[in-house]
GUVEXKE-512238 format. One record per residue: x, y negated, z negated of N, C-alpha, C, CB in turn; residue in three letters; residue number from 1. Coordinates in steps of 0.1 Angstrom, whole numbers, plus 5000, padded with zeros to 4 digits. Each point is the difference from the previous one (the first is absolute). Glycine has a CB too. Layout:
! GUVEXKE-512238
atom n.c1: X	n.c2: Y	n.c3: Z	ca.c1: X	ca.c2: Y	ca.c3: Z	c.c1: X	c.c2: Y	c.c3: Z	cb.c1: X	cb.c2: Y	cb.c3: Z	type: Ala	seq: NUM
...
! end
This chain:
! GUVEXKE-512238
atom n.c1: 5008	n.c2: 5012	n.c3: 5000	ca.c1: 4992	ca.c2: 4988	ca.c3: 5000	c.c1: 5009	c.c2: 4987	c.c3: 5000	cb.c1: 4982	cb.c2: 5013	cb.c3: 4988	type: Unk	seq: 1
atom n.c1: 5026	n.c2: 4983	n.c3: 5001	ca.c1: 5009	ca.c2: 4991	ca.c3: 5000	c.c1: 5010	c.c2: 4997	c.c3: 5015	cb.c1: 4999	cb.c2: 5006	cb.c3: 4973	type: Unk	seq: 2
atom n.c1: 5004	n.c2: 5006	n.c3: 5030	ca.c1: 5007	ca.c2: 4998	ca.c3: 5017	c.c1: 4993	c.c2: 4997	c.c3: 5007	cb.c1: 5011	cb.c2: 5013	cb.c3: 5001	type: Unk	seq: 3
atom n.c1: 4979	n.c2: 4989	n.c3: 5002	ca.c1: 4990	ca.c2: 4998	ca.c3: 5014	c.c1: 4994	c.c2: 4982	c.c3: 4994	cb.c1: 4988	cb.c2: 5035	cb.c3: 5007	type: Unk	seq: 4
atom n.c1: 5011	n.c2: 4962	n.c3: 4977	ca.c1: 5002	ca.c2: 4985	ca.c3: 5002	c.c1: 5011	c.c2: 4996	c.c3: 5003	cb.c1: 4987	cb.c2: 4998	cb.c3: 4987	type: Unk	seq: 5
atom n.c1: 5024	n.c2: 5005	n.c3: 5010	ca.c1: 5012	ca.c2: 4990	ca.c3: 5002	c.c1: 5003	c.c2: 5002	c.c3: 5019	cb.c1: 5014	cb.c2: 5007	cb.c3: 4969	type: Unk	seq: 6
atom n.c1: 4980	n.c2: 5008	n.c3: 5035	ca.c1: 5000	ca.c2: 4993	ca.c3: 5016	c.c1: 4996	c.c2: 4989	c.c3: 5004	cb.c1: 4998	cb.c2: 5017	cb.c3: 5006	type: Unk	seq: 7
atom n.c1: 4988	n.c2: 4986	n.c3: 4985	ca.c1: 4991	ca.c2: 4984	ca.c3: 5007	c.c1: 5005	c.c2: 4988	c.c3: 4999	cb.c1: 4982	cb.c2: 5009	cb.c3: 4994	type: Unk	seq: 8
atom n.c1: 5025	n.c2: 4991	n.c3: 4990	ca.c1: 5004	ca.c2: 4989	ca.c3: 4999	c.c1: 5012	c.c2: 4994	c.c3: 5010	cb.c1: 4991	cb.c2: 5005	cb.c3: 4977	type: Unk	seq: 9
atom n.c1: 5019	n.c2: 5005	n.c3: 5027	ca.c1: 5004	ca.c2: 4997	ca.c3: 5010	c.c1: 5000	c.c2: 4997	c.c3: 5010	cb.c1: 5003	cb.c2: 5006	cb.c3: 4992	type: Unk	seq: 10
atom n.c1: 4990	n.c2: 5005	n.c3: 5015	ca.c1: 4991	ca.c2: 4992	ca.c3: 5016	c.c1: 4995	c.c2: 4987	c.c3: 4996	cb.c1: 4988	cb.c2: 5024	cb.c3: 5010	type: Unk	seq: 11
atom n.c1: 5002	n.c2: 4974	n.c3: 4984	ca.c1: 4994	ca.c2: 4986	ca.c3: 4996	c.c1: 5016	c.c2: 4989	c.c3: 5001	cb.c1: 4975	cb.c2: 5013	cb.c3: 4980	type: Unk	seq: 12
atom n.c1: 5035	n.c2: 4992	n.c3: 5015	ca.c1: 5004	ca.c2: 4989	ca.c3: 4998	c.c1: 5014	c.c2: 4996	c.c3: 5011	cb.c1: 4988	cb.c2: 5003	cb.c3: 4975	type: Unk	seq: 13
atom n.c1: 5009	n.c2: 5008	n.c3: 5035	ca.c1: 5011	ca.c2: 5002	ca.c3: 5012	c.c1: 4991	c.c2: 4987	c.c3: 5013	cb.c1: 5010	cb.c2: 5035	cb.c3: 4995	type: Unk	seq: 14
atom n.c1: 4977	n.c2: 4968	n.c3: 5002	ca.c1: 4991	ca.c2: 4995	ca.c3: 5015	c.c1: 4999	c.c2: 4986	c.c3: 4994	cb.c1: 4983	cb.c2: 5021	cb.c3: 5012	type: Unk	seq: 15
atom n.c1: 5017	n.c2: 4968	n.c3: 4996	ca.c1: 4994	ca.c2: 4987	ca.c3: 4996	c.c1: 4981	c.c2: 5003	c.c3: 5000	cb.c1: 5024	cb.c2: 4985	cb.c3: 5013	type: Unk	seq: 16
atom n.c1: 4972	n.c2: 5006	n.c3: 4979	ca.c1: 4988	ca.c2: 4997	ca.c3: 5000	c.c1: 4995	c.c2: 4992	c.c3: 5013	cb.c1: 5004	cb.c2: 5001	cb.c3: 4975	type: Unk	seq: 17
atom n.c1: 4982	n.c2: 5009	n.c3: 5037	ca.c1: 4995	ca.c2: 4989	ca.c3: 5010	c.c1: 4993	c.c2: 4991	c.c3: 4990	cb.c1: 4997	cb.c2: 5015	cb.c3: 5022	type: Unk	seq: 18
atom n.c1: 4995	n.c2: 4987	n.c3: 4968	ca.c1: 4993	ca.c2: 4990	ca.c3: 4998	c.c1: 4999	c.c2: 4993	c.c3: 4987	cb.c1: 4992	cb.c2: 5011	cb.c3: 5016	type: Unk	seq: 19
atom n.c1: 5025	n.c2: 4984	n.c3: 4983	ca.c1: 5005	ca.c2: 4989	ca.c3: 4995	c.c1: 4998	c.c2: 4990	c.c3: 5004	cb.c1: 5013	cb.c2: 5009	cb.c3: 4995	type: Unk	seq: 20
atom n.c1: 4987	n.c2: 4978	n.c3: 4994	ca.c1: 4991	ca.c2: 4987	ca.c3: 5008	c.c1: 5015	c.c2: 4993	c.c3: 4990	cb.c1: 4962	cb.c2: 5000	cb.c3: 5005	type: Unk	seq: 21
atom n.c1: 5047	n.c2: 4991	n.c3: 5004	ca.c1: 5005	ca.c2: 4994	ca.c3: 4994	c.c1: 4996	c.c2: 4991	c.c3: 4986	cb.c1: 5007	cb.c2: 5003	cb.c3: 5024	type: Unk	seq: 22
atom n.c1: 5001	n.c2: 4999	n.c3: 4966	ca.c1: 4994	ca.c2: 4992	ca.c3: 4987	c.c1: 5003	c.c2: 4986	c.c3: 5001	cb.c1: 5003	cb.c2: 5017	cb.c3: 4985	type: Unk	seq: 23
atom n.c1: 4982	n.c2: 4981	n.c3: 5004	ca.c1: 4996	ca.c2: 4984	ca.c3: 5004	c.c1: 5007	c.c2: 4995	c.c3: 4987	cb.c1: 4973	cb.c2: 5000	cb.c3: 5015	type: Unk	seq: 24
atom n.c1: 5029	n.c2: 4986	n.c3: 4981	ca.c1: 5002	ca.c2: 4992	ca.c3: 4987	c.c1: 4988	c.c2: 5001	c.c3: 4994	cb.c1: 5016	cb.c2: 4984	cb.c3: 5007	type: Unk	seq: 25
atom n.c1: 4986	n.c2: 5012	n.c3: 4980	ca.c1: 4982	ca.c2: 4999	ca.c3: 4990	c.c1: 4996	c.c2: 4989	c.c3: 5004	cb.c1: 5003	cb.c2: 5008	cb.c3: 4978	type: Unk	seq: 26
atom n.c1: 5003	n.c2: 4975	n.c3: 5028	ca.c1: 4990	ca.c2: 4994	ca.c3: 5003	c.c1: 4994	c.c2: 5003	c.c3: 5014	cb.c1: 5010	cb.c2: 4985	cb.c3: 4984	type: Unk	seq: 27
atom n.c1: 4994	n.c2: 5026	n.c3: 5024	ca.c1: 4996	ca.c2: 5005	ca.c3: 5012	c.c1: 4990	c.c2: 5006	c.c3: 4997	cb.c1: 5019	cb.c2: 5003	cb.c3: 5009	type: Unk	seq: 28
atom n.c1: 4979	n.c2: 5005	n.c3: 4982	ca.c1: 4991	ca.c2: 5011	ca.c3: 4997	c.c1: 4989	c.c2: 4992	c.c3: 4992	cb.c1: 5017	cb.c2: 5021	cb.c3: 4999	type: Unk	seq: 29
atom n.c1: 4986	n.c2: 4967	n.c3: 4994	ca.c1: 4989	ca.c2: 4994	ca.c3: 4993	c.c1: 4990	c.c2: 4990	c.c3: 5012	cb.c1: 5017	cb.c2: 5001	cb.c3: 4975	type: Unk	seq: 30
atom n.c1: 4993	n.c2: 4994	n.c3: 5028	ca.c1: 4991	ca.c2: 4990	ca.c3: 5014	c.c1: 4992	c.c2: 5016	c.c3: 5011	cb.c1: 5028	cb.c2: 4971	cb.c3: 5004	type: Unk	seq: 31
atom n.c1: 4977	n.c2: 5035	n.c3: 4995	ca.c1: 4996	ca.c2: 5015	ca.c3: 5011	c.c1: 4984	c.c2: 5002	c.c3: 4991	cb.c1: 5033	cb.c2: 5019	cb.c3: 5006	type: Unk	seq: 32
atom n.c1: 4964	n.c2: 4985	n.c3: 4986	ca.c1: 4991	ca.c2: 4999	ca.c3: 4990	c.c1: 4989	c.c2: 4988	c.c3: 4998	cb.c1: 5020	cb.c2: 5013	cb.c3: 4991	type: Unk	seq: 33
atom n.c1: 4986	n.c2: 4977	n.c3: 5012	ca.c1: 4992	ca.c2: 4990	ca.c3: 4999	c.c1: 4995	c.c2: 4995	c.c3: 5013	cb.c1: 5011	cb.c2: 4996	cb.c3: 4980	type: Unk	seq: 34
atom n.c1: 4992	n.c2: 5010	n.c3: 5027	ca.c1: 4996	ca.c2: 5001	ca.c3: 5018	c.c1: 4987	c.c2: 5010	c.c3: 4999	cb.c1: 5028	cb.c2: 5000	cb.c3: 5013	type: Unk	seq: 35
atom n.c1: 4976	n.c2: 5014	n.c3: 4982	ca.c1: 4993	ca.c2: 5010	ca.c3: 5003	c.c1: 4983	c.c2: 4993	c.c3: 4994	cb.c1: 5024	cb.c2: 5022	cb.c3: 4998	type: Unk	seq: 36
atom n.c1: 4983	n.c2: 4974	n.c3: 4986	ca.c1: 4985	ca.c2: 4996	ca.c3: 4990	c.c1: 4996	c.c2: 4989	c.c3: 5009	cb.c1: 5007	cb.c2: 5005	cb.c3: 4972	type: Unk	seq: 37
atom n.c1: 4995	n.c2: 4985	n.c3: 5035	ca.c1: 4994	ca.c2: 4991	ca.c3: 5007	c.c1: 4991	c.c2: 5003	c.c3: 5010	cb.c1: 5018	cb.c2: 4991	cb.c3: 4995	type: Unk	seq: 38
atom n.c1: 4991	n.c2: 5018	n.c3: 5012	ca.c1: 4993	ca.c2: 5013	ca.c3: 5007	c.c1: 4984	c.c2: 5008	c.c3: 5000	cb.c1: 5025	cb.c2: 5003	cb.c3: 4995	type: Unk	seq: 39
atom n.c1: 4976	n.c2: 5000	n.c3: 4991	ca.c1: 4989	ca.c2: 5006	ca.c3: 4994	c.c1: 4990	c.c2: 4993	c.c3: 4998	cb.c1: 5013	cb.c2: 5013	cb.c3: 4992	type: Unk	seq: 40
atom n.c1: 4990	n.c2: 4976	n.c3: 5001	ca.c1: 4991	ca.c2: 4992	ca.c3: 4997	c.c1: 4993	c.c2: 4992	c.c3: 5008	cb.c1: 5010	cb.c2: 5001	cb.c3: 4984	type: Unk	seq: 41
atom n.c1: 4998	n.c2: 4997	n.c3: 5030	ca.c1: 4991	ca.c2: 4996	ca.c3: 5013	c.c1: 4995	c.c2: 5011	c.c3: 5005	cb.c1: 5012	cb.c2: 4983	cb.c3: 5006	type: Unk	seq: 42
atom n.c1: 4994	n.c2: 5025	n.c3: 4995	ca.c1: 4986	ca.c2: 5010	ca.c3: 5005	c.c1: 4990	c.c2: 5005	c.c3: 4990	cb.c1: 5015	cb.c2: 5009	cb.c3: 5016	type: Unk	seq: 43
atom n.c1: 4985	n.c2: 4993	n.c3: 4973	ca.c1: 4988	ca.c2: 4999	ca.c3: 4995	c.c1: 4991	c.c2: 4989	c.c3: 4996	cb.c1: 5010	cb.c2: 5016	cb.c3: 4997	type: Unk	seq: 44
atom n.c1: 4995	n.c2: 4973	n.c3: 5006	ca.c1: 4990	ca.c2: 4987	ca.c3: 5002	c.c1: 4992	c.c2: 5001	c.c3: 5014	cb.c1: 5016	cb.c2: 4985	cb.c3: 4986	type: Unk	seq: 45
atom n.c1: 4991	n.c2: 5020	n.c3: 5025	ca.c1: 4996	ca.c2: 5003	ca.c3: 5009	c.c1: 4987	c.c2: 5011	c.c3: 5005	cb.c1: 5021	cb.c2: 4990	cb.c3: 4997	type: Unk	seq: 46
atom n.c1: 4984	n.c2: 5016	n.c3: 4994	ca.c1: 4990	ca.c2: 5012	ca.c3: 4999	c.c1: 4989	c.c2: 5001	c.c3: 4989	cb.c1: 5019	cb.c2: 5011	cb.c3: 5008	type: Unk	seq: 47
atom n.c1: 4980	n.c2: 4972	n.c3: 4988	ca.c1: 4984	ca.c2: 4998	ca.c3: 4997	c.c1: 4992	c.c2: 4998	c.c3: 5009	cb.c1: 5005	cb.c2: 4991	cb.c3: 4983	type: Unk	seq: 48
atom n.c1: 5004	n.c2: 5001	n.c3: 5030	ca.c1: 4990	ca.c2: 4993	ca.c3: 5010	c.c1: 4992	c.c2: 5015	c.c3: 5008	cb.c1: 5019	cb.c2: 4973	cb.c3: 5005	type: Unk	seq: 49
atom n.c1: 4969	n.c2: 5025	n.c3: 4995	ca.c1: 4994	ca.c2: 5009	ca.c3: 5011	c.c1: 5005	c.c2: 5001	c.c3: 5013	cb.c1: 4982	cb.c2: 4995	cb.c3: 4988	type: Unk	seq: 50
atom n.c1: 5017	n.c2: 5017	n.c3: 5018	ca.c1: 5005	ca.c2: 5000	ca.c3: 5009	c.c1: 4993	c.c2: 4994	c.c3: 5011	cb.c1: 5011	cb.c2: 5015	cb.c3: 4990	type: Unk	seq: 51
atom n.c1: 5004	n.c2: 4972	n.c3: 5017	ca.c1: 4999	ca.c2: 4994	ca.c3: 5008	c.c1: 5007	c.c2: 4997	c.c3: 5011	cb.c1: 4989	cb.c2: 4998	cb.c3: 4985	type: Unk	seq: 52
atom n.c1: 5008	n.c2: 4993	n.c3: 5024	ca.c1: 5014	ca.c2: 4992	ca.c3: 5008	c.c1: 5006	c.c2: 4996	c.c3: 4990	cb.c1: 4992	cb.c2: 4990	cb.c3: 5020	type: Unk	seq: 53
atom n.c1: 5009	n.c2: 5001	n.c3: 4970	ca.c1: 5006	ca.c2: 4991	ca.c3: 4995	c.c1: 5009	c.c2: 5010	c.c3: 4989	cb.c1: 4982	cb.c2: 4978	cb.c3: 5005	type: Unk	seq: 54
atom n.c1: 5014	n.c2: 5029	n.c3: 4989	ca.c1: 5006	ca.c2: 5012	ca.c3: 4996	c.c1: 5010	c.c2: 5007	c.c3: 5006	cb.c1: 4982	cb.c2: 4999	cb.c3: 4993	type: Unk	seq: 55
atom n.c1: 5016	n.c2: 5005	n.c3: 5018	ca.c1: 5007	ca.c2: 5004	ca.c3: 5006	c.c1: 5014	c.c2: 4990	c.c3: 5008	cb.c1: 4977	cb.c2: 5015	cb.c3: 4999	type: Unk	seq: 56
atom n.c1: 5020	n.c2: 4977	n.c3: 5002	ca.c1: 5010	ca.c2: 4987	ca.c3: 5002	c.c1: 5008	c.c2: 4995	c.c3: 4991	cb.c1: 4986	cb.c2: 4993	cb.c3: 5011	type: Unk	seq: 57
atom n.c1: 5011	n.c2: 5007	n.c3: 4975	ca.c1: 5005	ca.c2: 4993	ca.c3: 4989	c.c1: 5005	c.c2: 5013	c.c3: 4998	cb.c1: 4986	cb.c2: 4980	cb.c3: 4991	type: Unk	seq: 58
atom n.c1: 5012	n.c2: 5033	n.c3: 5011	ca.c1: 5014	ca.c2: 5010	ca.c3: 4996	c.c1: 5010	c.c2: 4999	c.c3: 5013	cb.c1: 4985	cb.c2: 5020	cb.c3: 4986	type: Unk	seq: 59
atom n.c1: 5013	n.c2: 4981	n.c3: 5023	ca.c1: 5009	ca.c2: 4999	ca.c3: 5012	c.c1: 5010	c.c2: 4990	c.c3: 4997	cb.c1: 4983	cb.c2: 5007	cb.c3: 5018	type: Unk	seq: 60
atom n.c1: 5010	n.c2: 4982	n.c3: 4977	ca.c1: 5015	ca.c2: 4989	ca.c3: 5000	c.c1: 5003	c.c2: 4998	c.c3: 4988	cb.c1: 4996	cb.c2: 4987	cb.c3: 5018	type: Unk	seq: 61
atom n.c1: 4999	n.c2: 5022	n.c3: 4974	ca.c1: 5013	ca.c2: 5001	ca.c3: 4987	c.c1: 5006	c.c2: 5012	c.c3: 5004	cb.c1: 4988	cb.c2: 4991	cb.c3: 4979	type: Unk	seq: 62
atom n.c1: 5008	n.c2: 5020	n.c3: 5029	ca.c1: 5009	ca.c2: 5008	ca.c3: 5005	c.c1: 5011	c.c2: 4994	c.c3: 5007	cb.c1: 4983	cb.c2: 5016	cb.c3: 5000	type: Unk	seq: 63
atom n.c1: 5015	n.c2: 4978	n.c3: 5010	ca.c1: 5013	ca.c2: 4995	ca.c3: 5011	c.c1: 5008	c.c2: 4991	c.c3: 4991	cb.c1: 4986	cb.c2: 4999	cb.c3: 5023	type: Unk	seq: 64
atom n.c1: 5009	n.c2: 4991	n.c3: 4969	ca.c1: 5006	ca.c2: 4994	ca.c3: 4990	c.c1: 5013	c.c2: 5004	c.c3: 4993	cb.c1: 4979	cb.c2: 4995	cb.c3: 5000	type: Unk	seq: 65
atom n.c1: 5013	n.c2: 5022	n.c3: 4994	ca.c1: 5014	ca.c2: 5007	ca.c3: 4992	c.c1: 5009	c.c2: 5004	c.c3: 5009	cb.c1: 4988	cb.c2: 5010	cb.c3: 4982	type: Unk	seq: 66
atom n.c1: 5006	n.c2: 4998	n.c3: 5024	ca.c1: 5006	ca.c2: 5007	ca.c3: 5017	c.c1: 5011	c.c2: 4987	c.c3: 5005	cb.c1: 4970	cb.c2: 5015	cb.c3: 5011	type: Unk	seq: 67
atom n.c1: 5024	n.c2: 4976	n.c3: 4993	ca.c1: 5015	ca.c2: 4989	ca.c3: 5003	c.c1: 5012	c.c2: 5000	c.c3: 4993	cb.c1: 4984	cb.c2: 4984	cb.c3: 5003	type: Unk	seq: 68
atom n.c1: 5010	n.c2: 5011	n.c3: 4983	ca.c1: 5013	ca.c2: 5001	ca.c3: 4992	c.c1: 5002	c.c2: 5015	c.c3: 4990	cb.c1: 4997	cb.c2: 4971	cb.c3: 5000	type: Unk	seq: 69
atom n.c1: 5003	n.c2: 5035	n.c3: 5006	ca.c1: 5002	ca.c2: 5012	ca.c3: 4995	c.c1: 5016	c.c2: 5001	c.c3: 4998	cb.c1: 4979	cb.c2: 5010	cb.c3: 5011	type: Unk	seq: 70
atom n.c1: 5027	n.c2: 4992	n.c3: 4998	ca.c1: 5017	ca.c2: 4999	ca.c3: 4994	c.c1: 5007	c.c2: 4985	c.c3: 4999	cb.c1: 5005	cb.c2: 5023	cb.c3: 5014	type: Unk	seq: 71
atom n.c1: 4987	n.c2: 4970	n.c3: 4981	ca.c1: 5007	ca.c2: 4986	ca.c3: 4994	c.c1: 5008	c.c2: 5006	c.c3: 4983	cb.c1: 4975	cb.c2: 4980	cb.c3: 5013	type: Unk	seq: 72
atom n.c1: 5037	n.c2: 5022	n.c3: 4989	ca.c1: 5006	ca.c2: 4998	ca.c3: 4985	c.c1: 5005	c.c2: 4992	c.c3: 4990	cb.c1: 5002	cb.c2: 5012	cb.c3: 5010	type: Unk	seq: 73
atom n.c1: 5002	n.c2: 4976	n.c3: 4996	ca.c1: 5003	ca.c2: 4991	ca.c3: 4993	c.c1: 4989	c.c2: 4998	c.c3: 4987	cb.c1: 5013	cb.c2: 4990	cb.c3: 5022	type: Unk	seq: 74
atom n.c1: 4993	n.c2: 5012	n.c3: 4965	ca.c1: 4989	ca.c2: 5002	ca.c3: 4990	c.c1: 4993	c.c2: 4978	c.c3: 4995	cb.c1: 5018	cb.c2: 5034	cb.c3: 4985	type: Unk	seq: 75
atom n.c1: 4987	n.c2: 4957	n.c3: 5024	ca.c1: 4995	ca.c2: 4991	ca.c3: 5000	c.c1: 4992	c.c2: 5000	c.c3: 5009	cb.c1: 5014	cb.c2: 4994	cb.c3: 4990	type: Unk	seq: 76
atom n.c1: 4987	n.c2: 5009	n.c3: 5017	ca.c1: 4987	ca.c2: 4995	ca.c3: 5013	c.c1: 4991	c.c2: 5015	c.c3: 4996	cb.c1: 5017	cb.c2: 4985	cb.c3: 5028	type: Unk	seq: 77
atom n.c1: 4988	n.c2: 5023	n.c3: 4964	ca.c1: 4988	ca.c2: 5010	ca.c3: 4999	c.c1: 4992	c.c2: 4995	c.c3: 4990	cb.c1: 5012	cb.c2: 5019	cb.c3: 5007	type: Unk	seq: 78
atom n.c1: 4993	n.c2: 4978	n.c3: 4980	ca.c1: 4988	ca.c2: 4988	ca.c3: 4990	c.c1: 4994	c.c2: 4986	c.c3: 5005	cb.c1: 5013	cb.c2: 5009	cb.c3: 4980	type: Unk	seq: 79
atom n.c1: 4995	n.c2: 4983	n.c3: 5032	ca.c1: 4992	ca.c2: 4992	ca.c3: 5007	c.c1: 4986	c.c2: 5009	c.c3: 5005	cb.c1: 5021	cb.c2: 4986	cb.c3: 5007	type: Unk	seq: 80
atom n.c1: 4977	n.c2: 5024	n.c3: 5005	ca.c1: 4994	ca.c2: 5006	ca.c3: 5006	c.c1: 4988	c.c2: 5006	c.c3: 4986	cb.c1: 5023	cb.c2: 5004	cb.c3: 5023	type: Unk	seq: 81
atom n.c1: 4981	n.c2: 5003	n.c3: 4969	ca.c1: 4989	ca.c2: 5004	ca.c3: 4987	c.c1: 4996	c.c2: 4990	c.c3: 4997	cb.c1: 5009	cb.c2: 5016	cb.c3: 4990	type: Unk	seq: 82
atom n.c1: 4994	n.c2: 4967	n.c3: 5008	ca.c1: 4995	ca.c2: 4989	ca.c3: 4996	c.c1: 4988	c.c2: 4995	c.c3: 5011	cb.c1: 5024	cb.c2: 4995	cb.c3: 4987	type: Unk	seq: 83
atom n.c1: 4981	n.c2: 5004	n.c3: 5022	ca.c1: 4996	ca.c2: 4996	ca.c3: 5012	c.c1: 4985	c.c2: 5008	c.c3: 5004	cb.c1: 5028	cb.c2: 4995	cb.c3: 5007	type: Unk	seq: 84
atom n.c1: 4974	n.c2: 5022	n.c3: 4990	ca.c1: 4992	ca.c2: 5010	ca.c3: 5001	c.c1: 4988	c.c2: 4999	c.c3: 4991	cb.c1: 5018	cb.c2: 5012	cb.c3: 5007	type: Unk	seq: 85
atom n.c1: 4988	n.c2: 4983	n.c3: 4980	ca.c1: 4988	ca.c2: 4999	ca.c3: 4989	c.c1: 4995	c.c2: 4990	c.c3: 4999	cb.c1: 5007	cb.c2: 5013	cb.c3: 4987	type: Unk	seq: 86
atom n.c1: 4997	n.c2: 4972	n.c3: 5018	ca.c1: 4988	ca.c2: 4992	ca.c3: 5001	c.c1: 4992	c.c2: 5003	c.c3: 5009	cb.c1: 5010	cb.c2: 4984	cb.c3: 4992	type: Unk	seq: 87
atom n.c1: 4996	n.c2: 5021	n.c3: 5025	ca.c1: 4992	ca.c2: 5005	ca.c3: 5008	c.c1: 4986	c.c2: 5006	c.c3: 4997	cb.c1: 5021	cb.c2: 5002	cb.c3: 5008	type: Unk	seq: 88
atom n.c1: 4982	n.c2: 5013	n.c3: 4983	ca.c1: 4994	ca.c2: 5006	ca.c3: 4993	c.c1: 4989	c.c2: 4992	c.c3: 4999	cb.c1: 5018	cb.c2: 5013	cb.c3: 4992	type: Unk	seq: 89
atom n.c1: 4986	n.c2: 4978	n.c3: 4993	ca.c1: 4987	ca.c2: 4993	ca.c3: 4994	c.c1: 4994	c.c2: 4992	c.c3: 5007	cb.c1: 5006	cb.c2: 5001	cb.c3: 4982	type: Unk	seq: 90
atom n.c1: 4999	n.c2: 4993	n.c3: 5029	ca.c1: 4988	ca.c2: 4995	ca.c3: 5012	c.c1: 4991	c.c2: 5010	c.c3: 5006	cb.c1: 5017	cb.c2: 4985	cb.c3: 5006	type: Unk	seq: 91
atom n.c1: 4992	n.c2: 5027	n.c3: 4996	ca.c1: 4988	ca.c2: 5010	ca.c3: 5004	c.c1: 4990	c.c2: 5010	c.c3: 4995	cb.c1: 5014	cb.c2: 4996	cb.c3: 5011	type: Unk	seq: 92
atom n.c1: 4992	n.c2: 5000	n.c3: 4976	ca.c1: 4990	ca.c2: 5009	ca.c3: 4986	c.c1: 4989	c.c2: 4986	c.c3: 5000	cb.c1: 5024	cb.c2: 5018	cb.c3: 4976	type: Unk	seq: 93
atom n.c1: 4978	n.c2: 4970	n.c3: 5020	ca.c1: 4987	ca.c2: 4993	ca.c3: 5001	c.c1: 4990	c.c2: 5004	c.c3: 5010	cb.c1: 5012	cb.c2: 4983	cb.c3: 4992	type: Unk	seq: 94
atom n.c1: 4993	n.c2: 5022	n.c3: 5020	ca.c1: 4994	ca.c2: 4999	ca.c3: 5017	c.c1: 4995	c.c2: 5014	c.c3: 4992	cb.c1: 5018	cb.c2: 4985	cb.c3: 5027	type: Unk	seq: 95
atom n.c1: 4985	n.c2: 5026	n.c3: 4972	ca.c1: 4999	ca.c2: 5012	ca.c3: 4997	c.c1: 4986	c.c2: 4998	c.c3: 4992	cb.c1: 5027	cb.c2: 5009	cb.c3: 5002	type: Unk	seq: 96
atom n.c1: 4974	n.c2: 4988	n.c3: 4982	ca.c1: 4992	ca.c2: 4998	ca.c3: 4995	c.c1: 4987	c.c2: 4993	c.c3: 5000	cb.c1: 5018	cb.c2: 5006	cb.c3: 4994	type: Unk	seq: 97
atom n.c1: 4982	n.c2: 4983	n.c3: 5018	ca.c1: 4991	ca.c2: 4997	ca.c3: 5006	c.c1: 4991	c.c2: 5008	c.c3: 5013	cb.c1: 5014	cb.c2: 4984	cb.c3: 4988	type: Unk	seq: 98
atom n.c1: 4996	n.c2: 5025	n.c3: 5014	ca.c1: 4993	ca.c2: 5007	ca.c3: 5010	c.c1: 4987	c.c2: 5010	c.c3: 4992	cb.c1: 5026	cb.c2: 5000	cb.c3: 5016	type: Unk	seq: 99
atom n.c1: 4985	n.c2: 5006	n.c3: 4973	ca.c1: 4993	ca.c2: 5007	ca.c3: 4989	c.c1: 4990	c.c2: 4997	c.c3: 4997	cb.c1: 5014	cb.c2: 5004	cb.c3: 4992	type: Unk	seq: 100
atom n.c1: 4984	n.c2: 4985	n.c3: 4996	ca.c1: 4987	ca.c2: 4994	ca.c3: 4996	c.c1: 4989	c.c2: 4998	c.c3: 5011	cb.c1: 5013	cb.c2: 4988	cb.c3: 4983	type: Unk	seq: 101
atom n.c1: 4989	n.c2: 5004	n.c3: 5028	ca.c1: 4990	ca.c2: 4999	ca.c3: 5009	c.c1: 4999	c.c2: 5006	c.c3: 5007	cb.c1: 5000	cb.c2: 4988	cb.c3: 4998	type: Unk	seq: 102
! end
């Protein structure tokens, strides 16, 4: 039993990993996180509105939105872009929540 691990552990550690992702910094991974939650929280504002055109529009261009800057790294223009994203946001959560009520 102990041999047939220590092969594994060998093989395992002769091959590189394909699906290694280069490591990020913590403020990488915290801004990465605060993208995703931005993320979420527009689409589930979104996914109060009944389904409509406008529904369907207001996800498309917050999709192309992220989709643009998707490999932007510079971790300043990436907390511009979250700033920028969340007043967006609350212009479109008023619009949202008006759609809602009425």
């Amino acid at each position: 039993m102990r041999s047939s691990l220590n092969l594994l552990a060998s093989v395992s550690r002769s091959r590189p990993s394909k699906l290694k992702k280069p490591t990020i910094s913590l403020d990488h991974f915290i801004q990465r996180q605060r993208v995703i939650s931005l993320w979420r929280e527009i689409t589930r504002a979104l996914n109060k509105i009944p389904s409509s055109s406008t529904r369907d529009e207001l996800h498309s261009y917050a999709r192309r939105e992220f989709e643009r800057n998707r490999n932007i790294t510079d971790l300043q223009h990436i907390r511009y872009l979250i700033s920028t994203g969340k007043s967006e946001f609350e212009m479109m959560k008023r619009y949202v929540d008006e759609q809602v009520v009425g």
